[in-house]
GUKOL-667104 format. One line per 4 residues: their letters; for each residue y, x, z of C-alpha. Coordinates in nm, 2 decimals. Each point is the difference from the previous one (the first is absolute). Layout:
N
A) Y:X:Z ~ ...
This chain:
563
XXXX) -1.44:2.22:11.56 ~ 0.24:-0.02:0.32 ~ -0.09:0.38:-0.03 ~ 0.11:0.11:-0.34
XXXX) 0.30:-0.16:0.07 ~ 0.06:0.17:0.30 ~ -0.04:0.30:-0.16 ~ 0.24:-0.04:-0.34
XXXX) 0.27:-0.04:0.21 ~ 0.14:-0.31:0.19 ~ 0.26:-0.11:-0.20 ~ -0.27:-0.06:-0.28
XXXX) -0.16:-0.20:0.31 ~ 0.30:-0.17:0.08 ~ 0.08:-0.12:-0.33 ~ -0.40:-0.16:-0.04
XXXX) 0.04:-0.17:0.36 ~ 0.33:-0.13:-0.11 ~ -0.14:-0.12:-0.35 ~ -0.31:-0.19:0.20
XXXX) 0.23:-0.14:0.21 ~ 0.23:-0.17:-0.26 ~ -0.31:-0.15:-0.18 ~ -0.17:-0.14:0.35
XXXX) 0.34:-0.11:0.11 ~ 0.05:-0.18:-0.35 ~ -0.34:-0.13:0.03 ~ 0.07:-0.15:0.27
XXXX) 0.33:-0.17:-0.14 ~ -0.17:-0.15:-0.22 ~ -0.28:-0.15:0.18 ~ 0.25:-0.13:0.23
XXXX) 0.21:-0.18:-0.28 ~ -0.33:-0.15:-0.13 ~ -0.16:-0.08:0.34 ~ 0.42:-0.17:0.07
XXXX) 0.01:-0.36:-0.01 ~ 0.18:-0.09:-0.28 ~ 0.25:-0.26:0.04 ~ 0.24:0.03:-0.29
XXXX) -0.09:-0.11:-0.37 ~ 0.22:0.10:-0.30 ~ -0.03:-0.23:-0.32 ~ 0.11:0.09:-0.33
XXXX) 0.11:-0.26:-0.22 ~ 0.20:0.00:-0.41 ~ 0.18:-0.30:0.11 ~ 0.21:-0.11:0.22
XXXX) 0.10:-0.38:0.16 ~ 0.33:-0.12:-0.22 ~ 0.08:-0.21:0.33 ~ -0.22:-0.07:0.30
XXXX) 0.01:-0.41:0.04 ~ -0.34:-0.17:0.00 ~ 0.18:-0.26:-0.28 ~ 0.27:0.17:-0.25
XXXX) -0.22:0.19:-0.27 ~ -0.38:0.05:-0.03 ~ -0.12:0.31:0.00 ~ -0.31:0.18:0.08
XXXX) 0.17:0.30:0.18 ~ 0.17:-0.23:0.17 ~ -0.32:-0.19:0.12 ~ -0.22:0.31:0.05
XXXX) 0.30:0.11:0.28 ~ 0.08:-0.36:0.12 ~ -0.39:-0.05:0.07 ~ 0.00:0.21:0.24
XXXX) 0.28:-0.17:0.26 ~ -0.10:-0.33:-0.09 ~ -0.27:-0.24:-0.09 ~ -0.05:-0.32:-0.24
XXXX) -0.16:-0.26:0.13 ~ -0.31:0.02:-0.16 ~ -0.19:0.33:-0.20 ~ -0.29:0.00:-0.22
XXXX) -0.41:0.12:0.03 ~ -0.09:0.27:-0.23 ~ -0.16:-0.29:-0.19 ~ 0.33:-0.21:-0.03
XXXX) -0.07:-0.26:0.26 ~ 0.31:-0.08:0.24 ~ 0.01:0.17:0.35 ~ 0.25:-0.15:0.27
XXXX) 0.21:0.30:0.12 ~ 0.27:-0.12:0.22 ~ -0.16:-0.40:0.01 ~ -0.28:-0.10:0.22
XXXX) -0.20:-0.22:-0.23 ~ 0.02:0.02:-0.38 ~ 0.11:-0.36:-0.12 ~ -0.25:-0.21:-0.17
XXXX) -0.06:-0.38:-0.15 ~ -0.28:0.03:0.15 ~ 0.17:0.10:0.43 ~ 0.21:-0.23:-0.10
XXXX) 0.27:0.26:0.01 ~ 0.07:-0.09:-0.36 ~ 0.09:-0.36:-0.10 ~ 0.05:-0.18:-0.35
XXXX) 0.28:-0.24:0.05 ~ 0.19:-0.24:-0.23 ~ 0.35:0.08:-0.05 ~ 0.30:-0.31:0.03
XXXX) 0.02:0.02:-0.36 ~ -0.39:-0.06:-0.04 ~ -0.11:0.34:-0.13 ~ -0.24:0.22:0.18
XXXX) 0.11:0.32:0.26 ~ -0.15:0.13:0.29 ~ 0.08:0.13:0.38 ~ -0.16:0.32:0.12
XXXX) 0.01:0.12:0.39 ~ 0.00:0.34:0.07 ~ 0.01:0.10:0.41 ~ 0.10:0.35:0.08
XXXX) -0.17:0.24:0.22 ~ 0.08:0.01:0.35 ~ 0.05:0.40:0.06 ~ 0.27:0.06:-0.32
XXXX) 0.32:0.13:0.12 ~ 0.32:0.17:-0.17 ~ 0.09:0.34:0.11 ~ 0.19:-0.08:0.21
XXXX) -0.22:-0.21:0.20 ~ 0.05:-0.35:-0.13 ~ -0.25:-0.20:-0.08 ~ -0.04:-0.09:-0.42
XXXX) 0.04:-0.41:0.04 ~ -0.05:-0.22:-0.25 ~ 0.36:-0.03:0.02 ~ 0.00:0.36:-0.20
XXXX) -0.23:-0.10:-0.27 ~ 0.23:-0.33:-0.07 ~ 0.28:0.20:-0.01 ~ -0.15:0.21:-0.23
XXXX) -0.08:-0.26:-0.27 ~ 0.39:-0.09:0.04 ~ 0.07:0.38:-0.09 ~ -0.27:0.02:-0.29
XXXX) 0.14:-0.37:-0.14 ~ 0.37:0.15:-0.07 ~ -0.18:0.27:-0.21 ~ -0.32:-0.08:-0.15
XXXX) -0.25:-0.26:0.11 ~ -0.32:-0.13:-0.13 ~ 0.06:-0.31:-0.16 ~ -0.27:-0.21:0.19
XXXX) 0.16:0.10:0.31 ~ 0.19:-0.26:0.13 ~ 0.11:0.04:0.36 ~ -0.13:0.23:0.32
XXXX) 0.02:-0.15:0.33 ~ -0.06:0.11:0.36 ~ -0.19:-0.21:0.22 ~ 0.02:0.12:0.35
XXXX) 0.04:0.41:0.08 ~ -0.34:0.08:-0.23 ~ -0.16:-0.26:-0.28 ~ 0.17:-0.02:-0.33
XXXX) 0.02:-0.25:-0.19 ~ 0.05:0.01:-0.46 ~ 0.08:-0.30:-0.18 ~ -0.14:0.04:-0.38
XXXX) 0.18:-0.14:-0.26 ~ -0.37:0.01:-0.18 ~ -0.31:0.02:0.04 ~ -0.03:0.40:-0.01
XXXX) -0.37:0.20:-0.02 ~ 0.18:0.28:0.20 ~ 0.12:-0.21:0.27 ~ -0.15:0.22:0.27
XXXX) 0.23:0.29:-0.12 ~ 0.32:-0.13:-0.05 ~ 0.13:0.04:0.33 ~ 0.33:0.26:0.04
XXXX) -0.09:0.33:0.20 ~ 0.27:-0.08:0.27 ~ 0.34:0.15:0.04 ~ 0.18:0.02:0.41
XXXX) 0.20:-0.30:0.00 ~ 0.19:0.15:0.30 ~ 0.14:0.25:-0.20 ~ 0.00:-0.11:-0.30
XXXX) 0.09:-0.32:0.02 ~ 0.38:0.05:0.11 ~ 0.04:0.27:-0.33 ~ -0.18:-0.24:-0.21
XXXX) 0.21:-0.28:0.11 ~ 0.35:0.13:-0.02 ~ -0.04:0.14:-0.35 ~ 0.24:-0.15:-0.31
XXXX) -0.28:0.03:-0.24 ~ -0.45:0.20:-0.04 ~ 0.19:0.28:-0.11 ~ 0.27:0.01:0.30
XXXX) -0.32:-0.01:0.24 ~ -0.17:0.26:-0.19 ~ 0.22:0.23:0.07 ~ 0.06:-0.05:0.38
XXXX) -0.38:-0.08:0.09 ~ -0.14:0.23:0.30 ~ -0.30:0.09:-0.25 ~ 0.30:0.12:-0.24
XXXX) 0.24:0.16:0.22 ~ -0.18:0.13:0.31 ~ -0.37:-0.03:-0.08 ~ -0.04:0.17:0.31
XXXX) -0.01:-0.23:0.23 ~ -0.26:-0.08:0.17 ~ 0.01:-0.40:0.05 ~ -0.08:0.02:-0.43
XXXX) -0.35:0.10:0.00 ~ -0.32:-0.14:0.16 ~ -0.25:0.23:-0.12 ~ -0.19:0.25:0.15
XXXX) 0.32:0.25:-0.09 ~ 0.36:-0.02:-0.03 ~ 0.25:0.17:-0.20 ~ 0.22:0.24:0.20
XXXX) 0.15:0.20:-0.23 ~ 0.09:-0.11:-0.36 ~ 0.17:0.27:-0.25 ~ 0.10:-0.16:-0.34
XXXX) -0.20:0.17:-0.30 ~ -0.13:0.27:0.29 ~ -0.27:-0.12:0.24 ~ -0.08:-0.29:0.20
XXXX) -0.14:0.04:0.37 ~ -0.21:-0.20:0.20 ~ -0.09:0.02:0.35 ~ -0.24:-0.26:0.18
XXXX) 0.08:-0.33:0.12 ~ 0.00:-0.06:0.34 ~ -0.05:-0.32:0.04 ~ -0.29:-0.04:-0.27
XXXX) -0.30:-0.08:0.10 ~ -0.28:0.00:-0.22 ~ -0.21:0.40:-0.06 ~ 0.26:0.24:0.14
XXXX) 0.11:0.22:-0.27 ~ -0.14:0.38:0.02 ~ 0.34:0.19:-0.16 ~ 0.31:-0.05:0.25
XXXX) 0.17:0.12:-0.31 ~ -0.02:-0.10:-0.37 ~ 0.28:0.15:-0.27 ~ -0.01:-0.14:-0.36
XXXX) 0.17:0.25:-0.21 ~ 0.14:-0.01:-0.37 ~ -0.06:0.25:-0.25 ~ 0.12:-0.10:-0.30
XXXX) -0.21:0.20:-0.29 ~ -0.44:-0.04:0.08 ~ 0.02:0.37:-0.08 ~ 0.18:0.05:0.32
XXXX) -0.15:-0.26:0.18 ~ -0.32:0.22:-0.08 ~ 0.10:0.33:0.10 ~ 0.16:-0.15:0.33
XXXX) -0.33:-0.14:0.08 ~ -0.16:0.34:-0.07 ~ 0.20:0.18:0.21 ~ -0.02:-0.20:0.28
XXXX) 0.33:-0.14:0.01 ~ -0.15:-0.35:-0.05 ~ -0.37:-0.11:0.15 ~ -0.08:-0.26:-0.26
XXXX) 0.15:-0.20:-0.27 ~ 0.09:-0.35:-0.07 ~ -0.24:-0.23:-0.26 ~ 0.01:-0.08:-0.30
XXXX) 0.32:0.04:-0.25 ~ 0.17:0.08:0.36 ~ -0.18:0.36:0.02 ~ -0.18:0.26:-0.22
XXXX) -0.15:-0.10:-0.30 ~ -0.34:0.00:-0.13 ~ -0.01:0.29:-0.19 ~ 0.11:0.19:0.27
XXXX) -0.25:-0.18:0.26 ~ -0.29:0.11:-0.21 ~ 0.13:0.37:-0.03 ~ 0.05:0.02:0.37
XXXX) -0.30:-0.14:0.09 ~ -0.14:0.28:-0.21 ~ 0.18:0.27:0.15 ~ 0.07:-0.11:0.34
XXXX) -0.29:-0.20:0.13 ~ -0.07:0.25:0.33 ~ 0.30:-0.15:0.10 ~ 0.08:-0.39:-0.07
XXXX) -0.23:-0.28:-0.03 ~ 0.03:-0.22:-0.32 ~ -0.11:-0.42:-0.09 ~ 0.09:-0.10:-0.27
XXXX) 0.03:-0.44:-0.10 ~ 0.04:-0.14:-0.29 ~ 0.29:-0.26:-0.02 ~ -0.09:-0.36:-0.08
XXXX) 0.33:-0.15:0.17 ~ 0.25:0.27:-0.17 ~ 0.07:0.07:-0.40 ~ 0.22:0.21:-0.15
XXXX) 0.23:-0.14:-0.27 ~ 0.34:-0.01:-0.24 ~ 0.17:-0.29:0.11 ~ 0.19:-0.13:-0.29
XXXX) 0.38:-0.09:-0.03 ~ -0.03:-0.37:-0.15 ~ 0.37:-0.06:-0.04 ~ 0.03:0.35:-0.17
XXXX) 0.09:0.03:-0.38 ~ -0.30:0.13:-0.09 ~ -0.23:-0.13:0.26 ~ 0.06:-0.33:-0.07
XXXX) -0.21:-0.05:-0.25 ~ -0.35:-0.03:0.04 ~ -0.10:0.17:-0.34 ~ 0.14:0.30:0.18
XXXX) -0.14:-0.02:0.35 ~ -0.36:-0.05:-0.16 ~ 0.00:0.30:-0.26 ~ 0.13:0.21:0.26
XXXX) -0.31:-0.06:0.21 ~ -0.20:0.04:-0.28 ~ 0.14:0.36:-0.08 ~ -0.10:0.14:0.34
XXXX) -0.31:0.12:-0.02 ~ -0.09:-0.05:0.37 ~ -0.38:0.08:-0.04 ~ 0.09:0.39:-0.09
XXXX) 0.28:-0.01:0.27 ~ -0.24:-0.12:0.27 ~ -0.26:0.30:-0.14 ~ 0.23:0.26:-0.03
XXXX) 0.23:-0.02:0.29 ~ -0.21:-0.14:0.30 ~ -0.35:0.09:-0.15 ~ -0.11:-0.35:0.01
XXXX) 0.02:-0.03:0.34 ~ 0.26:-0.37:-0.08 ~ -0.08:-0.26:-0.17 ~ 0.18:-0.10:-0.31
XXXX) 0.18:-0.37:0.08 ~ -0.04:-0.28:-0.27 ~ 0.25:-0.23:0.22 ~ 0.15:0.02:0.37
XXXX) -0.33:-0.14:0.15 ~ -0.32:0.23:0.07 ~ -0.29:-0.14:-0.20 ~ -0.18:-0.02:0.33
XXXX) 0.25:-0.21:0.16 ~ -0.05:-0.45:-0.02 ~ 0.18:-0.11:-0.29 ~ -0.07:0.26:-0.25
XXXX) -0.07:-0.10:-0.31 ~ -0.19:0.29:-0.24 ~ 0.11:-0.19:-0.30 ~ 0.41:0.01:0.07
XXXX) 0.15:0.14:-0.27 ~ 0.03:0.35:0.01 ~ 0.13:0.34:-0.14 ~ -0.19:0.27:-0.18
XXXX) 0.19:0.29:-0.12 ~ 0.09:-0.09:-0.37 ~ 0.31:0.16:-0.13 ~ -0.04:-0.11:-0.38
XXXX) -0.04:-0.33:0.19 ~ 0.33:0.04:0.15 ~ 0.19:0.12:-0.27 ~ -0.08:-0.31:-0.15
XXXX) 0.16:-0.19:0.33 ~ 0.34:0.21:-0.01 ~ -0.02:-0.09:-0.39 ~ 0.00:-0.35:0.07
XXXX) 0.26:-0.01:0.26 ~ 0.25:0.21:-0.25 ~ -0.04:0.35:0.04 ~ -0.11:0.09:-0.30
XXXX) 0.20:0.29:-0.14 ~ -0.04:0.41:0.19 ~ 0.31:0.18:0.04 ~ -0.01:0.38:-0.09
XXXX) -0.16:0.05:0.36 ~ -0.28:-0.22:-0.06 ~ 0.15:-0.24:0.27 ~ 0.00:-0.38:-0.17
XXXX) 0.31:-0.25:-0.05 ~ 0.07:-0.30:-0.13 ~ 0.20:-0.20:-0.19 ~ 0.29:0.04:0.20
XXXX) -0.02:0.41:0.03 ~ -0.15:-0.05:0.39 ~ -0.21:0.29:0.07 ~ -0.30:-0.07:0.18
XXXX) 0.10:0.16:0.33 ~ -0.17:-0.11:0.30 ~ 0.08:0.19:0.36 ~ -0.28:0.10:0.22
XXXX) 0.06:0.02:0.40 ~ -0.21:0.09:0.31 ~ -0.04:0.18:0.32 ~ 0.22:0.38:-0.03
XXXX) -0.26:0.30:0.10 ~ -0.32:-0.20:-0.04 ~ -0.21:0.32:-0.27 ~ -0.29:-0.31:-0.07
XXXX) 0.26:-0.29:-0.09 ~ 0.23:0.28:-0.22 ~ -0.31:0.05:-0.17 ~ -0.09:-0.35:-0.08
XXXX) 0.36:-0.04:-0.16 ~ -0.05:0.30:-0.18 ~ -0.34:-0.13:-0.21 ~ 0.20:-0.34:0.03
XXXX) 0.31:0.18:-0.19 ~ -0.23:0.17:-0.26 ~ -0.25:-0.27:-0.06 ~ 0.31:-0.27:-0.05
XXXX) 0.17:0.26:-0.24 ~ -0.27:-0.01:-0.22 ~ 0.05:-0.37:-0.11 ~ 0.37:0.05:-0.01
XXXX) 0.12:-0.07:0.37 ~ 0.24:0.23:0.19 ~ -0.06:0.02:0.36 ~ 0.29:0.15:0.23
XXXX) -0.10:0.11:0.34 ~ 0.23:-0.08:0.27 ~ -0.15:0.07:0.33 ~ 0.12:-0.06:0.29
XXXX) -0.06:0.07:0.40 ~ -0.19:-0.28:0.17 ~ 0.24:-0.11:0.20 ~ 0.22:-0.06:-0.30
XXXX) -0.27:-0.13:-0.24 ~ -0.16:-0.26:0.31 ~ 0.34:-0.06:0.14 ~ 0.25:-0.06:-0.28
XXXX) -0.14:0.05:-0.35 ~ -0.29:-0.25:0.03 ~ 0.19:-0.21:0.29 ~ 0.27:-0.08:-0.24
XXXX) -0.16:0.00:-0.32 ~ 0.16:0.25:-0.12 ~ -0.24:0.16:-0.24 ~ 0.01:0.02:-0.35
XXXX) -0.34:-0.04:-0.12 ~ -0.28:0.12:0.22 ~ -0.02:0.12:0.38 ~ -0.36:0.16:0.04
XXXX) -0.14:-0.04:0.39 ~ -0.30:-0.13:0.19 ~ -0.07:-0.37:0.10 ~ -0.16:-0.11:0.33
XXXX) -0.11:-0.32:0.08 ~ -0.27:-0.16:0.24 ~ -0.37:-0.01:-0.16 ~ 0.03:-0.44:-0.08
XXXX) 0.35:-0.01:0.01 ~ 0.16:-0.27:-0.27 ~ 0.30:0.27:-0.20 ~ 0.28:-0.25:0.13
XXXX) 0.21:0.33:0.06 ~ -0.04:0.13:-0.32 ~ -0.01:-0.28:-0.25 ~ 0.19:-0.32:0.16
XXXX) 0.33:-0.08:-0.10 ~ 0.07:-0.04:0.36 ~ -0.03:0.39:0.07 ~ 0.26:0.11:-0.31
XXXX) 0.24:0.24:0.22 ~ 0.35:-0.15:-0.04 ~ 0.31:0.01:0.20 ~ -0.06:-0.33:0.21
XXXX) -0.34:0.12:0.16 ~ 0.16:0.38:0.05 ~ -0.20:0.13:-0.30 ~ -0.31:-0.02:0.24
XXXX) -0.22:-0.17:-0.24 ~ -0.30:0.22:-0.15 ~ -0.05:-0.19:-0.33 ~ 0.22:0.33:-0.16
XXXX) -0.09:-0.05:-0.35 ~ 0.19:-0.35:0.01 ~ -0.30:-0.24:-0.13 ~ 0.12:-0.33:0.04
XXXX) -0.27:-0.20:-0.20 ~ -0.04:-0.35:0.14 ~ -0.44:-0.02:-0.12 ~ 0.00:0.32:0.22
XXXX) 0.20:-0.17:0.32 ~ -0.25:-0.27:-0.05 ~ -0.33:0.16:-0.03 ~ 0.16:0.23:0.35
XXXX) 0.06:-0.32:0.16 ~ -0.35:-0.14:-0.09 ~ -0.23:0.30:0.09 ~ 0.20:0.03:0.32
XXXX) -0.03:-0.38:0.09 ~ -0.42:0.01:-0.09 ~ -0.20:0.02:0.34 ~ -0.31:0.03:-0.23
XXXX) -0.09:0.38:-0.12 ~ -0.12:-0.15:-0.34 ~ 0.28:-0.22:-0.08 ~ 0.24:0.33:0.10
XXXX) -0.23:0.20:-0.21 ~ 0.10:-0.21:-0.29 ~ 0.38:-0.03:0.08 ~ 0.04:0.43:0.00
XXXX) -0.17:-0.05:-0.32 ~ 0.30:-0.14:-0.12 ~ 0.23:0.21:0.18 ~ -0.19:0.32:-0.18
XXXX) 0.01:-0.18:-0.40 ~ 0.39:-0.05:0.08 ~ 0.04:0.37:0.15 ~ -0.20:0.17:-0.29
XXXX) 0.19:-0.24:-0.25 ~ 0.33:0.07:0.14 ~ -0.04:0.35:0.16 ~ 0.26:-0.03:0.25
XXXX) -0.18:0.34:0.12 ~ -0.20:0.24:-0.24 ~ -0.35:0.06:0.22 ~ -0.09:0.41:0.04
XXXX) -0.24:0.08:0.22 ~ -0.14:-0.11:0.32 ~ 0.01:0.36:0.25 ~ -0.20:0.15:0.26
XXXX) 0.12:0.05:0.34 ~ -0.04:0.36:0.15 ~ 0.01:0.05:0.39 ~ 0.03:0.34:0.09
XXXX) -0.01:0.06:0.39 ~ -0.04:0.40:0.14 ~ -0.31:0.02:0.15 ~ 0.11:-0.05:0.35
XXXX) 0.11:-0.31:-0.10 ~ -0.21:-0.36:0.01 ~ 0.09:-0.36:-0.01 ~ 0.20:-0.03:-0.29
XXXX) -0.24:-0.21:-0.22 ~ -0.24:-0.27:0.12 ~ -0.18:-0.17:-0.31 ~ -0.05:-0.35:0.19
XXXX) 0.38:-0.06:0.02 ~ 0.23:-0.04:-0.35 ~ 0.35:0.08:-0.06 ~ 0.27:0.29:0.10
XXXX) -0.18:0.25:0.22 ~ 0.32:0.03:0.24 ~ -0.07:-0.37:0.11 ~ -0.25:0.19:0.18
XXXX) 0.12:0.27:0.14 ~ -0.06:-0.01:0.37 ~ -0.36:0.13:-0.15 ~ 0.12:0.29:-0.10
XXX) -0.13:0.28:0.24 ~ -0.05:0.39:0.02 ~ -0.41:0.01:0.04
């Protein structure tokens, strides 16, 4: 071969040595940027945190970032049991490191112990004290606290001690995730009012530094409504974590979020409603599975729902709410736009979860039904339009508001629109970008009729958030309450109180039975769907999901590893 070349002339030589080369010296490249270490990770994610303090708004962008700079006190067992994550020993009746007690005023409380590891430290090398974790409950009291929570003191550098106002079934996860009281503490202090402090906090104003976060990273670099980045934490001690670089990046439309991921520009995306959606997870696991690895878990602890407006015009009565539910045909939604893969939600709790109770009352799609219900309630006359009003000439004109640039959620408002039309209901769409919708529109209540998101909650947890009176936002708690739709109902606030204070699984069993009639009488919320979770990690990728521990995967991210 060297010999016909030769002889056609060297320039046709030159040019074929020249070609080989390129391709062996691209080879190579390659090879080398696989065989690399790789030490940088790039996550994609639709939302973004409205503001990065542990205690002013719940959110689960917020938590999937926070998780991975800090750590609660305790986490959870794929099967729901309590693990101690910063404590030494889980508190018990039985170590004695839970005690009933009677209260001055004769009714029943308790006192719960909780002692800190010895090898946490801040990042900037102080030790977390049970100082911090007292402090912390003084922060989380000027917003919102749980109501059996009482008081949080520190007895010597690392036990903890909670003082129950009740007796409380959850006793053993009640304690605060602590904040750096050497900090903090001086901000916190000097502030005229929650709000004041909110806006000077550390985690608020310069969230990168490094005294904030204990976990296995920090945040250096923080970019509002751009990127967050984390580096490791020096000082933290438990599995060291593989990436000395993690960027959390927003793209704002799952369309783009998709075609950054295939182009490389991100390595993997964030769970849940925080990342791709189904639809496209099945497609690309279709069409892309030579190069990322896919597991897919079905949600038992997260539902996706309309959360209802009680103090609205309409929304107010429950006529409406109820043949509104009844006019979304949720089976055909479930079939059509997420092949079955969720489950259709009767109520906010999974029917594998204690406390269910098969024979709530529930839902099925009925529209004659629910024209009948609007009838009732007054709306009994269509406009030219088709769109009902009653007596008074009020159109029946509900707005509809969710997460801006999420394709799967504008599609469940669209068969939501369509499906409500049809018994004489206008829906508007007004959507919004998270960061609005999470940290204003919902915050403040400032919907006007229904807000359309996804839930989270821990797999036995008692709805206090959603359903107390307690949790309402309002001005006085820095419109940090959770319970958005406004249900202040006092049978509900009583059956909360009861299920939380029963130690026995039965006798709680029988309290959320209550707290489900009340919800599905009342239907503070409209129940959806419950979804599935889609990891998607490149194949060099491992470590992201391990099925014996529950909850956000980022509370576990010193696992994540190139193989």
């Amino acid at each position: 071969m060297y010999r016909w070349i030769k002889n056609v002339g060297h320039s046709v030589m030159t040019t074929h040595l020249r070609s080989w080369g390129l391709a062996v010296a691209m080879a190579l490249q390659v090879a080398a940027a696989t065989a690399a270490p790789r030490d940088t990770l790039n996550v994609g994610m639709v939302q973004f945190p409205p503001d990065m303090h542990p205690y002013i708004t719940v959110t689960s962008i917020k938590d999937y970032v926070l998780n991975a700079a800090r750590r609660p006190m305790v986490g959870y067992s794929e099967k729901g049991e309590v693990l101690c994550v910063l404590c030494t020993d889980l508190p018990t009746l039985a170590n004695g490191r839970a005690k009933l007690v009677k209260r001055a005023d004769g009714s029943d409380g308790m006192e719960v112990f909780f002692t800190l590891k010895s090898e946490l430290f801040w990042g900037d090398g102080k030790p977390v004290s049970a100082k911090d974790v007292a402090f912390a409950f003084e922060v989380q009291k000027a917003f919102t606290v749980p109501p059996v929570l009482e008081k949080v003191e520190a007895l010597g550098s690392r036990t903890v001690k909670l003082v129950l106002k009740a007796v409380a079934y959850n006793f053993d996860r009640l304690c605060p995730t602590p904040i750096p009281e050497h900090l903090e503490g001086p901000i916190f202090r000097a502030a005229k009012d929650p709000l004041d402090y909110g806006q000077k906090s550390l985690f608020n104003r310069k969230p990168e530094e490094p005294g904030l976060w204990m976990g296995p990273y920090r945040i250096a670099e923080f970019k509002p409504n751009e990127r967050v980045s984390l580096v490791p934490n020096p000082h933290w001690k438990g599995n060291k974590p593989h990436f000395q670089k993690v960027n959390m990046r927003l793209v704002e439309s799952t369309s783009a979020l998709q075609a950054n991921l295939l182009s490389g520009d991100i390595d993997t995306v964030s769970t849940g409603n925080l990342g791709l959606t189904l639809d496209q997870h099945l497609a690309l696991a279709k069409s892309h599975a030579q190069r990322f690895d896919w597991t897919f878990i079905p949600s038992v602890a997260s539902f996706e729902h309309l959360t209802v407006r009680l103090d609205h015009k309409q929304m107010s009565d429950k006529r409406v709410r109820q043949a509104l539910l009844m006019a979304i045909d949720r089976k055909t939604l479930v079939a059509k736009l997420f092949e079955n893969k969720f489950q259709v939600a009767q109520s906010f709790k999974h029917p594998t979860q204690l406390g269910f109770d098969p024979k709530v009352k529930s839902y099925a799609y009925d529209p004659k039904a629910a024209r009948k219900l609007l009838a009732e309630a007054g709306y009994t006359t269509a406009g030219s339009d088709g769109i009902l009003v009653n007596a008074a000439g009020q159109r029946l004109s509900i707005d509809l508001v969710s997460t801006a640039g999420n394709r799967v959620r504008e599609l469940v408002e669209q068969v939501i629109q369509t499906q409500l039309k049809a018994i004489g209901v206008e829906v508007v769409i007004n959507n919004e970008p998270a960061r609005v919708m999470f940290g204003e529109t919902l915050r403040k209540r400032t919907f006007k009729g229904l807000v359309l998101y996804q839930a989270d909650h821990a797999i036995d947890s008692v709805p206090m958030e959603f359903f107390h009176s307690s949790y309402i936002p309002r001005p006085e708690n820095n419109f940090t309450g959770t319970n958005y739709a406004g249900l202040n109902n006092p049978e509900m606030d009583k059956a909360l109180m009861e299920a939380t204070a029963a130690l026995e699984p039965a006798a709680r069993a029988a309290a959320f039975k209550r707290i489900l009639a009340i919800a599905n009488e009342e239907l503070p919320i409209l129940p959806l769907y419950f979804p599935t979770s889609a990891l998607i990690t490149p194949k060099w990728m491992t470590g992201m999901y391990n099925p014996k521990r529950w909850g956000g995967v980022t509370l576990w991210i010193e696992d994540w590893r190139a193989r």
